[in-house]
C-alpha positions as CSV (number, residue, x, y, z in Angstrom):
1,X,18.3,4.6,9.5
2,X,17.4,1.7,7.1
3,X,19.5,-1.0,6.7
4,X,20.3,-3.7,3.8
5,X,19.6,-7.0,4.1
6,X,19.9,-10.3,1.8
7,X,17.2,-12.1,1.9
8,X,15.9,-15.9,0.7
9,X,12.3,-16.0,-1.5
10,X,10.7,-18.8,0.5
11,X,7.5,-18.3,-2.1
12,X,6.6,-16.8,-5.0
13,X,3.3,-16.8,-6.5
14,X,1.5,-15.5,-9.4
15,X,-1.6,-14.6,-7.6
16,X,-3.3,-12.7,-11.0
17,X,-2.2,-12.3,-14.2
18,X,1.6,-10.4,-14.1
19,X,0.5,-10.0,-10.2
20,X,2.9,-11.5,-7.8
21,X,3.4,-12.1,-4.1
22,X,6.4,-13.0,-2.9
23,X,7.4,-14.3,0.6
24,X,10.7,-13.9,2.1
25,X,12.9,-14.6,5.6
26,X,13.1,-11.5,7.4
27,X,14.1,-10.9,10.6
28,X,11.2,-10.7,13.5
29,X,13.2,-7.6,15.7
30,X,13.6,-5.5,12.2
31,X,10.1,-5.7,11.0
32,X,8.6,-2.5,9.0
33,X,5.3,-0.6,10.0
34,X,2.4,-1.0,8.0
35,X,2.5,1.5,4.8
36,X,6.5,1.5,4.8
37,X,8.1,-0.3,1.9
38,X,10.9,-1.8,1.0
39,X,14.0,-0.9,-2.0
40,X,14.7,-4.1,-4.3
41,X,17.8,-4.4,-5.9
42,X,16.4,-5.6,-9.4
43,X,19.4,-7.4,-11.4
44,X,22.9,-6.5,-11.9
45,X,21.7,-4.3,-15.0
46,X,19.6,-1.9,-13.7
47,X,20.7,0.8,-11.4
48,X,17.6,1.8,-9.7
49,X,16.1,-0.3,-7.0
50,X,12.4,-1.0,-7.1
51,X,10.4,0.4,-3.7
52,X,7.7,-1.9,-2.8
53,X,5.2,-1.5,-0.2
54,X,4.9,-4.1,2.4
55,X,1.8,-6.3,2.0
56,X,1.8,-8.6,5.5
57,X,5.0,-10.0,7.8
58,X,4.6,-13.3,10.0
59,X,6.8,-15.3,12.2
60,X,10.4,-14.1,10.7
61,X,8.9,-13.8,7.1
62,X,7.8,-10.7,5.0
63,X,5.5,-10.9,1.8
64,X,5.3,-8.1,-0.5
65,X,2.8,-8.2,-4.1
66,X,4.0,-6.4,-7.0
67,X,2.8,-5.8,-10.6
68,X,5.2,-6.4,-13.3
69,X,5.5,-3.1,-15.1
70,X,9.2,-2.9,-16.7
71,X,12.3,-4.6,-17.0
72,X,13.1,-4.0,-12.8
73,X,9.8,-6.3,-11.7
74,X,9.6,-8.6,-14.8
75,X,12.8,-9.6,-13.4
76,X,11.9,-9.9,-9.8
77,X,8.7,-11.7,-11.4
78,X,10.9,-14.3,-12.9
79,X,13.2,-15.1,-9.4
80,X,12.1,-18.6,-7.6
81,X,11.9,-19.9,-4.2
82,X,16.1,-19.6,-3.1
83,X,16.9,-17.0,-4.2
84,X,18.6,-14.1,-2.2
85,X,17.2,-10.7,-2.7
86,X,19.3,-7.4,-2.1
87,X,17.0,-4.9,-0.2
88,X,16.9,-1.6,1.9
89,X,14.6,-1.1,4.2
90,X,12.6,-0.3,5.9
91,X,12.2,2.9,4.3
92,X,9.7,6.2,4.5
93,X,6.5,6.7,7.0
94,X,3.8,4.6,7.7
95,X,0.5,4.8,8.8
96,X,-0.5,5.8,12.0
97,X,-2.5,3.8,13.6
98,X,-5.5,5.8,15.6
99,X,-7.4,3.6,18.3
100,X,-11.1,2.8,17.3
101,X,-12.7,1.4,14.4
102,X,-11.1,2.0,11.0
103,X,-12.2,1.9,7.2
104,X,-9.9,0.7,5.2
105,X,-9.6,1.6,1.4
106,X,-7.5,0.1,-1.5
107,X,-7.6,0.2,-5.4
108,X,-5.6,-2.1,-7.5
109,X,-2.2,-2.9,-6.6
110,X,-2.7,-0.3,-3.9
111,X,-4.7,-3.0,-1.9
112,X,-1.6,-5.4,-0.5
113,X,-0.2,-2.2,1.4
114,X,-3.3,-2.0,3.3
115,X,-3.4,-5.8,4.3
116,X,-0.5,-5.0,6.5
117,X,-2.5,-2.1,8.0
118,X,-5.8,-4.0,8.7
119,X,-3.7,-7.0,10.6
120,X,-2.3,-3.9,12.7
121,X,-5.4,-2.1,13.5
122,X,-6.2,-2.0,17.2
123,X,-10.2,-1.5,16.3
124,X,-12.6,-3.3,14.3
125,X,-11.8,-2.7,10.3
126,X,-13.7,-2.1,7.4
127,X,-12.3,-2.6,3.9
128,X,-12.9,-1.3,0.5
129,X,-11.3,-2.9,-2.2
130,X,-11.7,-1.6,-6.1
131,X,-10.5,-4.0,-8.9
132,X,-10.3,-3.5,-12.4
133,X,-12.6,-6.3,-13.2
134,X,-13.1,-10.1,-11.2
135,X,-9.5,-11.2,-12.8
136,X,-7.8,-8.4,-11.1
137,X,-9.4,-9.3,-7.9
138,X,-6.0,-10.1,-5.4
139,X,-5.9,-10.6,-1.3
140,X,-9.8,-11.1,-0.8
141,X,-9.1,-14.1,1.4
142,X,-6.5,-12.7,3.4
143,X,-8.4,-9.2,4.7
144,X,-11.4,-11.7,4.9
145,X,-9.3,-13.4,8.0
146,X,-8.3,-9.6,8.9
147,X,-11.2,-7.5,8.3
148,X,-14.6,-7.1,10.7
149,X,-16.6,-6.5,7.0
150,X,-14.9,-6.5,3.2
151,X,-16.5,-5.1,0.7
152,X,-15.0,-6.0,-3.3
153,X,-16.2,-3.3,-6.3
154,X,-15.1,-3.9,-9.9
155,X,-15.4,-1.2,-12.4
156,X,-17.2,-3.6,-14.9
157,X,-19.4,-5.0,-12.5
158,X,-18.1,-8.9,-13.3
159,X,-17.9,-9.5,-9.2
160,X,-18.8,-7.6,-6.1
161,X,-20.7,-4.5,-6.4
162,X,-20.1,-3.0,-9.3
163,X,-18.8,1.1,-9.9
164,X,-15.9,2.3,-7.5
165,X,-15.2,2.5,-4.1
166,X,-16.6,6.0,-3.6
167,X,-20.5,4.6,-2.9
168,X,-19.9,2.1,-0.2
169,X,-17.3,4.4,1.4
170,X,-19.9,6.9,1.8
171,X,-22.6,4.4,3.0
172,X,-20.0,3.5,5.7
173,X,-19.5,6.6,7.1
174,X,-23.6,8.3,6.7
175,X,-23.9,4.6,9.1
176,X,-21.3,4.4,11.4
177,X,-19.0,5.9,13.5
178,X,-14.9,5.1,12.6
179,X,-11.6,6.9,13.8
180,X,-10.3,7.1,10.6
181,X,-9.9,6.0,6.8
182,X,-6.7,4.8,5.2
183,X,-6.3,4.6,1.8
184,X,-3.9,3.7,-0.8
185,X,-4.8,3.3,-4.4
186,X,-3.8,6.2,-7.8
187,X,-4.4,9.6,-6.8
188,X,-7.9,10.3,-8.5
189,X,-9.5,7.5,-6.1
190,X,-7.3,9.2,-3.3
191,X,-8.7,12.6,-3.8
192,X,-11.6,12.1,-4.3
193,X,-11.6,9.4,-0.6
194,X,-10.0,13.0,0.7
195,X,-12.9,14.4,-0.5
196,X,-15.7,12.1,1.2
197,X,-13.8,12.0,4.2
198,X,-13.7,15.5,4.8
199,X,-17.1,16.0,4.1
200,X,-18.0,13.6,6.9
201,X,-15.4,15.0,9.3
202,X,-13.3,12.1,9.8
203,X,-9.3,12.2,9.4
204,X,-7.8,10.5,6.4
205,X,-4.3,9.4,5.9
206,X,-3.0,8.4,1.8
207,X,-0.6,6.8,0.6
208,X,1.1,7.7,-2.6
209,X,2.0,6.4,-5.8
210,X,4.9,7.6,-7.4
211,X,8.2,6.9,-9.2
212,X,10.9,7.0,-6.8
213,X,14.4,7.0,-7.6
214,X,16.6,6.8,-4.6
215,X,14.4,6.2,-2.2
216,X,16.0,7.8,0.9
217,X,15.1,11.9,0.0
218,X,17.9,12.8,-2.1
219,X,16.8,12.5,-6.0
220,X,13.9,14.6,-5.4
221,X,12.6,12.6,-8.6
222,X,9.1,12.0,-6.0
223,X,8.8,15.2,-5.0
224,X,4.7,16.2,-4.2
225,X,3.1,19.4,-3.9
226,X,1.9,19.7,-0.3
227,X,0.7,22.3,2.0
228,X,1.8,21.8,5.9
229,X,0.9,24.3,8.8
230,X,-0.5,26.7,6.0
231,X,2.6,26.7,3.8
232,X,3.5,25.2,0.7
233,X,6.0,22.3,0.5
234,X,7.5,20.2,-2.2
235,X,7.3,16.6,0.2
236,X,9.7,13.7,-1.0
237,X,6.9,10.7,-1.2
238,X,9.8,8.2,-0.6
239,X,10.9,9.7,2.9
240,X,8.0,12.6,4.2
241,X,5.5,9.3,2.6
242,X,4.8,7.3,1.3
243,X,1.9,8.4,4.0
244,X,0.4,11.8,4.5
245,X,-2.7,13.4,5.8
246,X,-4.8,13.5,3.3
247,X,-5.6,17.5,4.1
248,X,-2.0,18.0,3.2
249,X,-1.7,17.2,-0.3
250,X,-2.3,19.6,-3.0
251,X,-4.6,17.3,-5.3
């Protein structure tokens, strides 16, 4: 059962522009899996929390990166080193870890999740990561220290190679031999990474992106179409996520 905490911001960054990474006390025995997130408590105003995905933990710390999209994270974006944070966690399922070498695949703010899963992997690990453009362009540093190989695309071309993550995904896999791709990114990069995978028979696990209201199953507000053991299911992202297989969702 996840449990609620109040932690101290120890850092907070700007790490791109309205990007931010925030680093906060958290107790070592309670740490989440990689691809589980965490609920925010967002100001006295708004009701809904605000589920962020882990990006990394270290000794008794957490850091999470978010992208300020509405009132709930323009407020967390204006919070400084001090203060306490009201949170719930950790919430939903993660990713599962295979033994073996892994690729790695993340696409805009869908990239900090996957940090936490590359600094878990018990093989070597590849990572894709797809920007927007070079001024998007978060965490390269950090999977450099994680990764085996990293490999940066931009849509515009302005750094790394240039088109999405589909090309050098697929080079990967024609060339080597890996256990399993995790991905996290919007849903047409993840189905089409379902796609690639499949045609190259290695298991794919997703995580996905949507609105989430609770957070715990109850709302239903991120229900997903998915099909398990042949039948069709309405998933809650927030607790059956935010990972699946990626053969069970219904892109």
């Amino acid at each position: 059962m996840p449990d609620r905490y109040f932690c101290q911001i120890i850092e907070h960054e700007e790490i791109a522009s309205s990007i931010f990474a925030v680093t906060i006390g958290w107790k070592s025995e309670d740490m989440p899996r990689p691809g589980q997130f965490i609920h925010i408590k967002c100001g006295d105003g708004l009701l809904l929390r605000r589920p962020i995905s882990v990006c990394s933990v270290g000794n008794n710390t957490l850091k999470f990166v978010f992208e300020v999209k509405g009132d709930g994270t323009r407020w967390l974006s204006e919070r400084c080193a001090g203060t306490a944070l009201d949170i719930i966690a950790a919430l939903g399922n993660g990713f599962s870890l295979p033994d073996g070498d892994i690729i790695i695949v993340g696409g805009g703010i869908g990239v900090p999740p996957m940090l936490f899963a590359a600094q878990a992997a018990k093989g070597s690990v590849a990572a894709i990561l797809g920007f927007r453009n070079a001024e998007r362009v978060i965490l390269e540093h950090e999977f450099n220290e994680a990764c085996d190989t990293v490999t940066v695309t931009t849509d515009d071309g302005s750094y790394g190679n240039s088109g999405p993550v589909i090309k050098p995904l697929e080079t990967l896999l024609k060339n080597g031999k890996y256990s399993a791709v995790l991905a996290c990114g919007s849903r047409a990069m993840l189905s089409v990474v379902t796609k690639v995978c499949a045609d190259h028979g290695v298991a794919c696990q997703v995580s996905m992106e949507e609105r989430m209201g609770c957070g715990v199953g109850a709302c239903l507000v991120c229900a997903c179409a998915t099909k398990i053991d042949g039948n069709d299911h309405m998933s809650r992202v927030c607790k059956d996520g935010p990972v699946f297989n990626a053969e069970e969702v219904v892109w």
